[in-house]
C-alpha positions as CSV (number, residue, x, y, z in Angstrom):
1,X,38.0,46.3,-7.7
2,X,38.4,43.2,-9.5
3,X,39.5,41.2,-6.6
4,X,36.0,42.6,-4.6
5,X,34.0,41.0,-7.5
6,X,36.0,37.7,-7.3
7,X,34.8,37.9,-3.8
8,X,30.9,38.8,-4.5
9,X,30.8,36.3,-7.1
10,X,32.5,33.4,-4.3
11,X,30.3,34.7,-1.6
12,X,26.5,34.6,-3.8
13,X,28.3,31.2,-5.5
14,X,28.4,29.6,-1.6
15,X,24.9,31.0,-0.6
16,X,23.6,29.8,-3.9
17,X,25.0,26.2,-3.4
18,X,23.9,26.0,0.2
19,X,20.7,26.8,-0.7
20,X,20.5,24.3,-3.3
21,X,22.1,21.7,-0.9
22,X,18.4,21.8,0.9
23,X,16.9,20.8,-2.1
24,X,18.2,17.1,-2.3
25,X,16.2,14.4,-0.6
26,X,16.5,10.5,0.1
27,X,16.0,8.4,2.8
28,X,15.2,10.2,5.9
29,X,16.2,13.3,4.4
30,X,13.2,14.6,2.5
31,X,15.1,18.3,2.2
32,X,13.5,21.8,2.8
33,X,10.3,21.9,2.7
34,X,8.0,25.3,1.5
35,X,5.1,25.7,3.6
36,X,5.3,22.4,5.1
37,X,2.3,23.5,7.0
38,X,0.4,22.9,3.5
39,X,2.4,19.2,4.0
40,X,2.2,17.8,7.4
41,X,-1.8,17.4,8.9
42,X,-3.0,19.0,11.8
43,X,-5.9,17.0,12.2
44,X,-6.5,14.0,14.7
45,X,-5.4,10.9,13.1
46,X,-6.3,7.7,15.1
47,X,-3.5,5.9,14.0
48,X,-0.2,8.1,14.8
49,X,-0.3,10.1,18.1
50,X,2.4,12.7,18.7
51,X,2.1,14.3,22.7
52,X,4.7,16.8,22.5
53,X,3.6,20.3,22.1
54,X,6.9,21.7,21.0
55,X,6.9,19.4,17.9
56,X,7.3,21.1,14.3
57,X,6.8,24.8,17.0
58,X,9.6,26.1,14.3
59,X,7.0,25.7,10.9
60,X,3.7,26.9,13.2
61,X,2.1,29.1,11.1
62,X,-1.0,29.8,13.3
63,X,-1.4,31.7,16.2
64,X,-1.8,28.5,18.3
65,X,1.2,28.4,21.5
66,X,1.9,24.9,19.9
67,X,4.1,22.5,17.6
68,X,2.6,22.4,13.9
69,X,2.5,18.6,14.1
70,X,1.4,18.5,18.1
71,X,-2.0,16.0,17.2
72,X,-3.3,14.4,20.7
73,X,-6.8,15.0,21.7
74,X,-7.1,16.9,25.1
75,X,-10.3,16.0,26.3
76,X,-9.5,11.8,26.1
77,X,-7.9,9.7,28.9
78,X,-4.1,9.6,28.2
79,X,-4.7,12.2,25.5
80,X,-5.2,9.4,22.9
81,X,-7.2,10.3,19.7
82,X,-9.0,7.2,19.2
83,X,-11.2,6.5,22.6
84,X,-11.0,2.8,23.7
85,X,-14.3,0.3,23.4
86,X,-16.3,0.5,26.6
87,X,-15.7,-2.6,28.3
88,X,-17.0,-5.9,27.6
89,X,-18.1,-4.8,24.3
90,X,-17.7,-7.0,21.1
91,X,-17.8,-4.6,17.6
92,X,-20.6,-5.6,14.9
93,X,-20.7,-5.4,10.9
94,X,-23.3,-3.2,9.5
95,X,-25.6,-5.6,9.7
96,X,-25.6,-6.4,13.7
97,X,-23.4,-9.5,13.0
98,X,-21.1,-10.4,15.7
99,X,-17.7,-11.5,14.3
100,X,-17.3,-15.1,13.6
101,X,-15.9,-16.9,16.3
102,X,-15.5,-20.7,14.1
103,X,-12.3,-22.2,15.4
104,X,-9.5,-22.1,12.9
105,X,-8.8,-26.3,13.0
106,X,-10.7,-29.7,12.1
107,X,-13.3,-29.2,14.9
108,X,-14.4,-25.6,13.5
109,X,-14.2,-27.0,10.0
110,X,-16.6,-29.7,10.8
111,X,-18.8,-27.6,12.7
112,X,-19.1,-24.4,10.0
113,X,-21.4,-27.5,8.3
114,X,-24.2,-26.5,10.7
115,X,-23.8,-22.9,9.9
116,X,-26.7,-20.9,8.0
117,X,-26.2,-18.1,5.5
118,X,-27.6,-15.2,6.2
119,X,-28.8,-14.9,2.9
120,X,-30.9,-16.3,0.4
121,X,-30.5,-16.6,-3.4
122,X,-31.8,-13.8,-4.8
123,X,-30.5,-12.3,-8.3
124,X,-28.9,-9.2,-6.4
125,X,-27.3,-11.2,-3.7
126,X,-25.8,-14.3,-6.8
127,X,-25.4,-10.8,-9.1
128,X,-22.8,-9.3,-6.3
129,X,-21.6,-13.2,-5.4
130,X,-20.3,-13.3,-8.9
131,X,-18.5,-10.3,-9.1
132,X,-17.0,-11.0,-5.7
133,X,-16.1,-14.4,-6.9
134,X,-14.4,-12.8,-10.0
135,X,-12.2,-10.5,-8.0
136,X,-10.9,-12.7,-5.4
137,X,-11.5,-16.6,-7.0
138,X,-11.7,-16.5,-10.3
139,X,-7.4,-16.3,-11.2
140,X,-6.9,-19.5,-8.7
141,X,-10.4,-21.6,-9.7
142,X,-11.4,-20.4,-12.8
143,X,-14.6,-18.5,-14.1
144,X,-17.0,-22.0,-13.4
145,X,-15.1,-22.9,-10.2
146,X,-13.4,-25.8,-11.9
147,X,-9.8,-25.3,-10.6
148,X,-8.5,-23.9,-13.8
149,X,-7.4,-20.6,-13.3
150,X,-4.5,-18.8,-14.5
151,X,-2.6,-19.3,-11.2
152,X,-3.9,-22.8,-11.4
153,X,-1.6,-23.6,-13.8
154,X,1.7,-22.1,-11.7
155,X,0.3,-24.1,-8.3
156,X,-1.0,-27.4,-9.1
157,X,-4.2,-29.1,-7.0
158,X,-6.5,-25.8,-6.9
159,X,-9.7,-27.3,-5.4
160,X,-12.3,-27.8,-8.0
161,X,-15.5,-26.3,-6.6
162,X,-17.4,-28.0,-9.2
163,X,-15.9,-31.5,-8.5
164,X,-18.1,-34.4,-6.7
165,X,-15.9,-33.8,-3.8
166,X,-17.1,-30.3,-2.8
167,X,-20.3,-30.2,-4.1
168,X,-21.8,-31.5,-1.6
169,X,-20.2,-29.8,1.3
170,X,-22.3,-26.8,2.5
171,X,-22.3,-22.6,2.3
172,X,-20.9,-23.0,6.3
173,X,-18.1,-25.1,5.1
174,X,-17.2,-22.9,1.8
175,X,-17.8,-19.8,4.4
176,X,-15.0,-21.5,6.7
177,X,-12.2,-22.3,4.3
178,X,-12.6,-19.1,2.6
179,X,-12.1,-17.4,6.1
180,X,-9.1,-19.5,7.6
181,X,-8.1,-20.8,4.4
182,X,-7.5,-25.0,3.6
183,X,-4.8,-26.4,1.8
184,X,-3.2,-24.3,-0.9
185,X,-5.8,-21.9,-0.1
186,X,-5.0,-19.0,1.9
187,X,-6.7,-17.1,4.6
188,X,-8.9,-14.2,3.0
189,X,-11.2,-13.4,6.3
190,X,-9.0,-10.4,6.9
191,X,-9.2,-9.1,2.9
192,X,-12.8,-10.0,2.6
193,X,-15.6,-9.1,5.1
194,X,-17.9,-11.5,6.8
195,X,-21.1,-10.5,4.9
196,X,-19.1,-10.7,1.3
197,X,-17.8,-14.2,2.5
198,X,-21.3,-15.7,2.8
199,X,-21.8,-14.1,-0.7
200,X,-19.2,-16.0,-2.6
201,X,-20.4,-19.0,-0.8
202,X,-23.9,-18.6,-2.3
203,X,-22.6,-18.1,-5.4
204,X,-20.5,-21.0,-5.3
205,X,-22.9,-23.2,-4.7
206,X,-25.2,-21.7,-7.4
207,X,-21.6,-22.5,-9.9
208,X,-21.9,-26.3,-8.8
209,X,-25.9,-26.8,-10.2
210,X,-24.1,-25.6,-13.6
């Protein structure tokens, strides 16, 4: 009798550390999962795209003949979930713009001079300037646009926007250089849209009458 509840104790000792072996996760190995249909989305996401329809079948809670993480879109061409552009189409901001197309080299710089903001100085357009300004130019040239931010001193020769040297160079050319970046100055035309780009460069030039 003893020896049998030696035995029972080994036996529930082995299912209990088995089942607390699924419990560790790292790496690739993110363990057991309860109700990993509560986890892993169903829904079509335009960015991942997964064709087979036997995949996650195991965790299917539904009464669909399909994998729980099966996502592809039937009804599309090559069952893709995000439907191509229609051909020869170019994509526009919310306001109609078409994307700028300014080379990214001394030709394009020189030619942004001739470009013409969109908008005009309003309090509400300078009011949303500045607080664009602030988030993405104020560490490197400082709250007056006089090259003295707090990164400033880390990265010698921040442009000073409020120097003889730039003042006189237009909303185009500030609209340029903030796109493809110049200098020390990197690119930001894929952090900060086209239409916020034309409002730090109206603000900046309302910094340089101060």
């Amino acid at each position: 009798m003893q020896s049998m509840r030696f035995i029972k104790i080994g036996l529930v000792s082995v299912v209990v550390a088995t089942l607390l072996s699924g419990c560790k996760s790292g790496g690739d190995n993110q363990g057991l999962e309860y109700a990993p249909n509560m986890y892993h989305s169903v829904a079509y996401e335009p960015l991942s795209q997964i064709t087979d329809e036997d995949a996650g079948r195991w965790v299917n809670s539904s009464d669909k003949d399909r994998g729980e993480y099966y996502n592809s879109n039937n009804y599309n061409p090559f069952r893709m979930n995000m439907r191509l552009p229609a051909p020869n189409t170019v994509s526009r901001n919310p306001n109609g713009w078409l994307p700028y197309r300014g080379a990214n080299d001394t030709t394009g710089l020189r030619l942004s001079n001739n470009l013409v903001s969109p908008y005009t100085a309003t309090p509400a357009i300078l009011d949303q300037g500045k607080v664009l300004y602030e988030s993405n130019c104020k560490h490197c040239h400082g709250a007056k646009g006089t090259g003295d931010g707090k990164v400033a001193d880390k990265y010698p020769g921040v442009a000073n926007l409020a120097g003889d040297a730039i003042k006189g160079v237009s909303e185009g050319h500030i609209f340029h250089v903030i796109t493809y970046g110049k200098g020390l100055m990197g690119a930001h035309g894929s952090q900060v849209s086209e239409a916020d780009r034309w409002k730090i460069a109206k603000y900046v030039k309302e910094l340089q009458k101060n």
